[in-house]
N, C-alpha and C positions, 0 to 999 in steps of 0.2 A: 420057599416062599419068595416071592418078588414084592421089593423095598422101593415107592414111588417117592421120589424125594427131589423139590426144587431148591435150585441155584443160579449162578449166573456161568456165563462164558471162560471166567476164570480160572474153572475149573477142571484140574488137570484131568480126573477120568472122563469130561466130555472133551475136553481136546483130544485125547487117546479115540476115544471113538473117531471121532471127526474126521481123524488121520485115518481110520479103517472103511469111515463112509467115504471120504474123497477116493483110497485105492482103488474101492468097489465099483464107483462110478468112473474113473480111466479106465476101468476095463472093459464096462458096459457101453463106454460112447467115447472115448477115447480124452488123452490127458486136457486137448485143448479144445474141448467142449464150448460151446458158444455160454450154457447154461453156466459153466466153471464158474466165470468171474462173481457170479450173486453167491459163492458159498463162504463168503465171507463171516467169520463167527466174531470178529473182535467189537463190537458195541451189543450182542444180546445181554439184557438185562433178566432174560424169563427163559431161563431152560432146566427141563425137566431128566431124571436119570432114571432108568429103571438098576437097581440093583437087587443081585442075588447070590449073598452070604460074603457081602459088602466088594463084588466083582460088579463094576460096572457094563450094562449085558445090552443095556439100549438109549436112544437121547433122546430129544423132539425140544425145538425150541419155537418162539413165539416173539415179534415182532410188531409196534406198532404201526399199520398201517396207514390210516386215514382217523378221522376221529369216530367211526365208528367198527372199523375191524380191526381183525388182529391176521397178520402172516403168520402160518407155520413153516419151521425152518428147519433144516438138517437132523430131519427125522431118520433113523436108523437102529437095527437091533441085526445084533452079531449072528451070523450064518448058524452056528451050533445050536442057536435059542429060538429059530424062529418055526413060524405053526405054533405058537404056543398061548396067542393074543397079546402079548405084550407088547406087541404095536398100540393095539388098540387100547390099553390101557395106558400109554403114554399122551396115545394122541386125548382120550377122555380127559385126562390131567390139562392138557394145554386148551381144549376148551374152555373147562372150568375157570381155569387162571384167566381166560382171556373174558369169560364175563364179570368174573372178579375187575377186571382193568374197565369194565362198559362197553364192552364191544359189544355186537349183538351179529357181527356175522364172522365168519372164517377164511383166509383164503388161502391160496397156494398153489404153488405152481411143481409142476418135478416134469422129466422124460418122459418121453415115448418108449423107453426099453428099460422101463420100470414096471412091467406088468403086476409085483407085487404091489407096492405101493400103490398104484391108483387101484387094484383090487380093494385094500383097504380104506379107500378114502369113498368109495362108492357104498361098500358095505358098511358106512358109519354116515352113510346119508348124505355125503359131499356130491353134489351137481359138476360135472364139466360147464365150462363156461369161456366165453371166448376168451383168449388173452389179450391179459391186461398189462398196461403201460409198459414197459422196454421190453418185456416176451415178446411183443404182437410182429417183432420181425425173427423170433426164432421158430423154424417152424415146426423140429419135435418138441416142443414144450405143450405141454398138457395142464391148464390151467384147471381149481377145481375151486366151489365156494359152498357154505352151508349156513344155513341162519341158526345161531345160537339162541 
């Protein structure tokens, strides 16, 4: 059974992910990625864990945007655990939480050689959308938005 449980950035099994989503991404687009510098985790106040049988197995966090959206941020679920939707039920969580805060849209950004990920953000309804504000000069970034 998977255990959806929030926190903040403090916490050490989303740092332990964190460390296993940045390896993942050096080796998808290499260490000094343009994207790199936005993976910043130290002021999330809204991040979610999927655990299972108290192993933390996936994250997704959420950021205040503008006053009416919310960013999703350093979304990721461990290679051994995926295909199983637990993406998609973290990202459900970080919606939720983000209309809990008033938001009423979603957005985000991730690669171009993240074919999983933007699989997943199309199949829960997220639109491509031009990039927005410091993305709009990288040009594999793949921006995505959805109305909550």
């Amino acid at each position: 059974m998977i255990e959806i449980i929030r926190t903040n950035s403090q916490n050490l099994k989303f740092k332990n992910l964190v460390q296993s989503l940045n390896a993942d991404l050096a080796k998808r687009d290499g260490g000094t990625h343009a994207l790199s510098q936005f993976n910043t985790i130290a002021n999330l106040k809204y991040v979610v864990l999927a655990l299972q049988k108290n192993k933390a197995i996936g994250c997704g966090a959420i950021s205040e945007y503008d006053d009416f959206s919310t960013e999703i941020k350093r979304m990721y679920v461990s290679p051994e655990v995926r295909g199983q939707r637990i993406g998609e039920n973290i990202l459900t969580e970080l919606e939720k939480w983000s209309r809990e805060l008033g938001a009423s849209k979603s957005i985000l950004f991730t690669g171009s050689k993240q074919p999983e990920a933007n699989k997943l953000y199309l199949r829960n309804g997220y639109c491509i959308i031009p990039n927005y504000g410091i993305l709009k000069d990288i040009p594999d970034s793949l921006c995505f938005a959805k109305n909550l």
